[in-house]
C-alpha positions as CSV (number, residue, x, y, z in Angstrom):
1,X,31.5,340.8,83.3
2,X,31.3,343.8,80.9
3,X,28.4,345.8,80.6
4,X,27.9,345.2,77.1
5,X,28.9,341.9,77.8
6,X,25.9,341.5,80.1
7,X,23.5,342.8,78.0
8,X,24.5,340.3,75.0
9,X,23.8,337.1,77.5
10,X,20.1,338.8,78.2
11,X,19.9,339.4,75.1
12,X,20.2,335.1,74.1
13,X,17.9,334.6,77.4
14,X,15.0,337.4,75.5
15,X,15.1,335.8,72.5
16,X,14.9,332.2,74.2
17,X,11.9,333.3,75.4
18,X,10.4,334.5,72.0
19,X,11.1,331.7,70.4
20,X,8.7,329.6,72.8
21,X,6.2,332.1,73.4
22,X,6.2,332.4,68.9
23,X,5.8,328.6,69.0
24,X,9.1,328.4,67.2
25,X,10.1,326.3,69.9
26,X,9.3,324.2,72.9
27,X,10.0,323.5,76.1
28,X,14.2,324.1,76.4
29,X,14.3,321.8,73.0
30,X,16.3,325.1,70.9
31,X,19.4,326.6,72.2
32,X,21.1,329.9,70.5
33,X,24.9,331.0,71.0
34,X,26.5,334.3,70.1
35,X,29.9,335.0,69.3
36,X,32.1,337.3,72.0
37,X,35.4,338.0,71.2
38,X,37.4,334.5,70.6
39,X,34.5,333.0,73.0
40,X,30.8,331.4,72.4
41,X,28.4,332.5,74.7
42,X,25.4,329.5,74.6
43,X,22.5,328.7,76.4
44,X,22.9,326.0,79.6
45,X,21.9,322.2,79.0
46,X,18.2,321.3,80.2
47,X,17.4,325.0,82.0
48,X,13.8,326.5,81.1
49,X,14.2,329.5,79.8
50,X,12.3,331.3,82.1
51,X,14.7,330.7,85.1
52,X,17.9,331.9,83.2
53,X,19.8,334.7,84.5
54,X,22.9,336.0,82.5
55,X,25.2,334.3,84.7
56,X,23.8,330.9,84.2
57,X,25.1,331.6,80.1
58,X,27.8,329.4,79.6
59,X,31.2,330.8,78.3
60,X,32.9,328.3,75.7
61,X,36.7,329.7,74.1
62,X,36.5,328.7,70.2
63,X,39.8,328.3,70.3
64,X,39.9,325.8,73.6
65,X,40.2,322.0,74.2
66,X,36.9,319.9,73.1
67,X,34.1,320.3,76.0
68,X,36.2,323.4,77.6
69,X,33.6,325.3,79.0
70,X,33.1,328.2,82.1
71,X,29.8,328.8,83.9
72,X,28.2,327.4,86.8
73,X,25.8,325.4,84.3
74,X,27.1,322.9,81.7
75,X,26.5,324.3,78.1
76,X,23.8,322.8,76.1
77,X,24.4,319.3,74.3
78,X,24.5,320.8,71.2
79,X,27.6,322.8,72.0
80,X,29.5,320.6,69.3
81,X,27.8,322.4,66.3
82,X,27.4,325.7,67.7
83,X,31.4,326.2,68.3
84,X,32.3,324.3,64.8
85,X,29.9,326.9,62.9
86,X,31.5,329.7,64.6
87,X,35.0,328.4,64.4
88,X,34.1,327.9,60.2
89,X,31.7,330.7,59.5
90,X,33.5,333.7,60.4
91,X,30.4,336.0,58.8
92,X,28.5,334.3,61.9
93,X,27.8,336.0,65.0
94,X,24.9,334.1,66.2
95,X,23.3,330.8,65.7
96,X,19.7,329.8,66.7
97,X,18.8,326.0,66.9
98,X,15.3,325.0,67.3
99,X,12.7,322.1,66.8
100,X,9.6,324.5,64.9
101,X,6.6,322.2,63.9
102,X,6.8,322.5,60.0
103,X,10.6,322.6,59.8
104,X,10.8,319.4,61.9
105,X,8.3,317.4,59.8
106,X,9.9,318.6,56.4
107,X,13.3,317.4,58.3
108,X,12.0,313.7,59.4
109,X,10.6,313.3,55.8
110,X,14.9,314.4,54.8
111,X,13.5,317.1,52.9
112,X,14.8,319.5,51.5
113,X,12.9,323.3,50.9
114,X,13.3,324.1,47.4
115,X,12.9,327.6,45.6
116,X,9.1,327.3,45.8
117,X,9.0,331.0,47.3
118,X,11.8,334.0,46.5
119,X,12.4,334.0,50.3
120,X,14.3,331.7,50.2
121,X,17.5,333.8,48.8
122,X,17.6,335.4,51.9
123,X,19.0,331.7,53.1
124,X,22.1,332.7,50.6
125,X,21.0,330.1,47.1
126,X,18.4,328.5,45.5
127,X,17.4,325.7,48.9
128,X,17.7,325.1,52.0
129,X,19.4,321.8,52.4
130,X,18.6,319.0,54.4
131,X,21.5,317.3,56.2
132,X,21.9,313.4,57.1
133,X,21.0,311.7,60.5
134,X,23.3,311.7,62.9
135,X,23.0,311.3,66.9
136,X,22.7,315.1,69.0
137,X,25.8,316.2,70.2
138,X,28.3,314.3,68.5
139,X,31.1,315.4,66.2
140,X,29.5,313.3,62.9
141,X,26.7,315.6,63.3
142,X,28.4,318.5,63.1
143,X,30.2,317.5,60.2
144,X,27.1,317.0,58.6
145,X,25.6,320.5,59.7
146,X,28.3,321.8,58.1
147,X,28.0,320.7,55.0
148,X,24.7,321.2,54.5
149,X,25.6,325.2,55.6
150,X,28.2,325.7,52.8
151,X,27.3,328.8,50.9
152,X,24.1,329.0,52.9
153,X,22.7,330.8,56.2
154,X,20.5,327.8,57.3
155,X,19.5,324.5,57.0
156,X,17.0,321.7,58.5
157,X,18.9,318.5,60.4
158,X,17.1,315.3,59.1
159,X,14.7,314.1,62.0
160,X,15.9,316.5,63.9
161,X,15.2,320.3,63.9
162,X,16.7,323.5,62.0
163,X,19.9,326.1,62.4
164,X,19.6,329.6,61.2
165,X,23.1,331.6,61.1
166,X,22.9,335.7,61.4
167,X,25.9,338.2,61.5
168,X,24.2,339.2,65.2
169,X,20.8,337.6,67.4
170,X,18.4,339.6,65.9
171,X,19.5,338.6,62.3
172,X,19.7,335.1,63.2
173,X,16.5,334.7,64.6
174,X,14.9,336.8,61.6
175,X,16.1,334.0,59.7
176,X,14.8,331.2,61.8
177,X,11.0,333.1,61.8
178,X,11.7,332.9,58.2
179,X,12.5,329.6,57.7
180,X,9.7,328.2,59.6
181,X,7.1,330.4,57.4
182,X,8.5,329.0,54.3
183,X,8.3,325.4,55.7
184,X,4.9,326.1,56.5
185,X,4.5,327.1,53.0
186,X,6.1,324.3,51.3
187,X,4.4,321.8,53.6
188,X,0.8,323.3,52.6
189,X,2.3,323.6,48.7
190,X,2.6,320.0,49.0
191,X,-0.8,318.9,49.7
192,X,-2.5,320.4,46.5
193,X,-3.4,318.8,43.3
194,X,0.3,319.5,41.0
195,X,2.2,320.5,44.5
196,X,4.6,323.6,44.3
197,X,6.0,324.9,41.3
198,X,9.5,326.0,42.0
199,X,11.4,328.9,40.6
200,X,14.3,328.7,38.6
201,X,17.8,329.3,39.4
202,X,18.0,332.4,37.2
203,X,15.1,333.5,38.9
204,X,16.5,333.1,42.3
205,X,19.6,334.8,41.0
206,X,17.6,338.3,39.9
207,X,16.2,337.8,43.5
208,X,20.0,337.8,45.0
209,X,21.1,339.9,43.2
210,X,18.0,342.6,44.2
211,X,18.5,341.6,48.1
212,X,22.6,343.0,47.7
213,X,20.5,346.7,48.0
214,X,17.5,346.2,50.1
215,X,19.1,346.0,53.6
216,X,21.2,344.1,55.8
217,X,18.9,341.5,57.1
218,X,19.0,340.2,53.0
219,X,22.7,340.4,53.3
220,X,24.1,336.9,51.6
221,X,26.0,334.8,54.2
222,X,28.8,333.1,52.2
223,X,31.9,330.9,53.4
């Protein structure tokens, strides 16, 4: 193992345990993968975070037989998705998957988060989408995860949780902070007399087109 190779696994372990410690996520309920080379390095199946070491990272080729897989842990059950974005999305270098309070109830209500804030460019459009049920883990969700992705850096998984793409970890996870505070928004929105009133698609437009110059964490993920 590579130095820098090394320091990318700690790296996924770090910002495992951020996302608990934030409240993004609980328990060993979120995994996050990062791409390496033609490989997908992904957090192990059912191992709190706090116990990982960067050996335990699991080592999945893109490019390999369904399920391949190299560690001395089996990869998370959410590998499916995680390689299938990477494999589609070559703009993606990271993926972080997690089950945040106000994400998750918009997603078992099938919601999706409309352009009720400008934030909500930095997701690449005018929404983040909400994708159909399907079972963790298997290749119909997947499909559906990808879908919902298309022209777009994240999305919520109906009853389920949310995905956040970034061209590296800490973009990635930038993007899932930032899609849990505008689900917190739009859940709050939601309870007032008249609800949200949403922006309109030239409006979100000016807003895209002013994130092209204000730094790379704006940059617009696009298939």
């Amino acid at each position: 193992m590579t130095k820098s190779e090394r320091a990318l696994r700690q790296k996924i372990i770090d910002l495992c345990l951020e996302m608990n410690r934030s409240g993004l996520n609980q328990g060993t309920s979120g995994n996050i993968s990062a791409r390496h080379g033609d490989t997908m390095l992904l957090t192990p199946s059912a191992t709190p975070y706090d116990q990982m070491t960067p050996e335990m990272i699991v080592t999945m080729p893109l490019g390999g037989e369904d399920g391949e897989w190299h560690g001395p842990l089996k990869p998370s059950t959410e590998w499916r998705f995680h390689r299938d974005i990477l494999r589609a999305r070559p703009d993606a270098g990271a993926i972080v998957h997690a089950h945040p309070t106000f994400a998750t109830t918009l997603a078992i209500t099938r919601r999706s988060i409309p352009a009720c804030h400008y934030m909500v460019a930095v997701f690449g459009g005018n929404d983040v989408k909400c994708c159909d049920y399907a079972r963790y883990g298997t290749p119909e969700l997947s499909e559906l995860v990808l879908a919902a992705l298309k022209d777009r850096a994240a999305c919520l998984m109906a009853n389920h949780g949310m995905i956040a793409l970034g061209g590296d970890l800490d973009q990635a996870m930038w993007r899932a902070v930032e899609l849990e505070t505008l689900a917190k928004q739009y859940y709050y929105s939601l309870q007032l007399d008249g609800g949200p009133m949403i922006l309109s698609d030239k409006q979100i437009s000016q807003v895209l087109n002013g994130f092209s110059s204000y730094g790379r964490q704006f940059e617009r993920n696009s298939d």
